[in-house]
C-alpha positions in Angstrom: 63.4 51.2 94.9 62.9 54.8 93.2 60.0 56.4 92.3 59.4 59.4 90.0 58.7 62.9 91.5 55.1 64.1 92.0 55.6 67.4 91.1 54.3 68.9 88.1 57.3 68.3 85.2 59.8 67.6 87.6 61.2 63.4 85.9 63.8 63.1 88.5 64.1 60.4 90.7 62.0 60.5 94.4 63.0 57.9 97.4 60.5 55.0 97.8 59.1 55.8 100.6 58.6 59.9 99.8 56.7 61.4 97.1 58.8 64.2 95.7 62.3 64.0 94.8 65.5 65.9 97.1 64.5 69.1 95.2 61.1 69.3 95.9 60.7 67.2 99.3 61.7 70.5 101.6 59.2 73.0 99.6 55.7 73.7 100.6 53.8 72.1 97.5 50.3 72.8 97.4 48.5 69.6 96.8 46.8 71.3 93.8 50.2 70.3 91.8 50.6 67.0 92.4 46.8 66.2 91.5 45.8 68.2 88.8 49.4 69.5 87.1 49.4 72.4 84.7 48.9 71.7 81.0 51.9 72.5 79.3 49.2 74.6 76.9 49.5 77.2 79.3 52.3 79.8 80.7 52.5 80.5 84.3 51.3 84.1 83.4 48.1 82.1 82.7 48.1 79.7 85.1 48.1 82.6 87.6 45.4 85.0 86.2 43.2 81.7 85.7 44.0 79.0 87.9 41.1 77.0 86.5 42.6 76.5 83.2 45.3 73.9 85.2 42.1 71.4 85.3 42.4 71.3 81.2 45.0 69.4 80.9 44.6 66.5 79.3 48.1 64.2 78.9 47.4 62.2 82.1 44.1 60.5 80.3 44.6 57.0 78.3 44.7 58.2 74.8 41.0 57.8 74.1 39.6 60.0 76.6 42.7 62.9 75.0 40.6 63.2 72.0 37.8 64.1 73.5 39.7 66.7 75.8 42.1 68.1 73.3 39.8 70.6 71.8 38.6 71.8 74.8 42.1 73.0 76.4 42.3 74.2 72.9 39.1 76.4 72.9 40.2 77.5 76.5 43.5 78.6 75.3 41.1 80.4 72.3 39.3 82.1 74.8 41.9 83.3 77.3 44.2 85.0 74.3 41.6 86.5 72.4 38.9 87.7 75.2 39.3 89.9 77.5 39.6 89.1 81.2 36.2 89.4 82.7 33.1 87.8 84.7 32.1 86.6 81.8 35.0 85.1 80.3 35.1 83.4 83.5 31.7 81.9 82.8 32.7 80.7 80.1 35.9 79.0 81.4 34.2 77.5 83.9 31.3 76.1 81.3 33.9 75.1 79.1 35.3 72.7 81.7 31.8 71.4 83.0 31.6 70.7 79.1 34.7 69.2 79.2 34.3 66.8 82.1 30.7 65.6 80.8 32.6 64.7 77.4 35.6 62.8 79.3 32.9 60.6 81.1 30.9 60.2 77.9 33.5 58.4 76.3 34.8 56.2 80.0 33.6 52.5 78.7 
């Protein structure tokens, strides 16, 4: 029986018994990806320069719970194209999420 691959985008097909698929099994995939993959909001430019952004994404939620995230991985991209990169925009990233996550579990039944 197949599985699909654990790695971030990647639909191809994964053994059983392993978690990523022939492509993927032989890198050294940092756990980060499989768990929390990168919202497809987001270029890798991004992703690099603010690795918190990755914990906005929101497709993996039952459809619910994606309406109250959307507009925050939306006000995160806001904030990281039109601010510049500082201490403070960090703050606010990282309030923005705490924001985020309180929202999320407002809305779990």
């Amino acid at each position: 029986m197949k599985a699909e691959c654990l790695m971030t985008n990647c639909r191809r097909a994964a053994p059983a018994d392993e978690a990523f698929c022939s492509i993927h099994r032989d890198k050294d995939i940092p756990m980060t990806e499989v768990i929390h993959p990168a919202p497809t909001e987001f270029n890798s430019d991004q992703l690099s320069t603010d690795p918190i952004l990755r914990f906005f994404h929101y497709g993996h939620l039952p459809t619910a719970l994606q309406v109250a995230a959307r507009p925050f991985c939306e006000l995160a991209e806001h904030i990281v194209t039109t601010l510049p990169r500082n201490a403070e925009r960090t703050v606010a990233l990282r309030k923005l999420l705490e924001a985020k996550d309180a929202a999320v579990r407002a809305n779990v039944p």
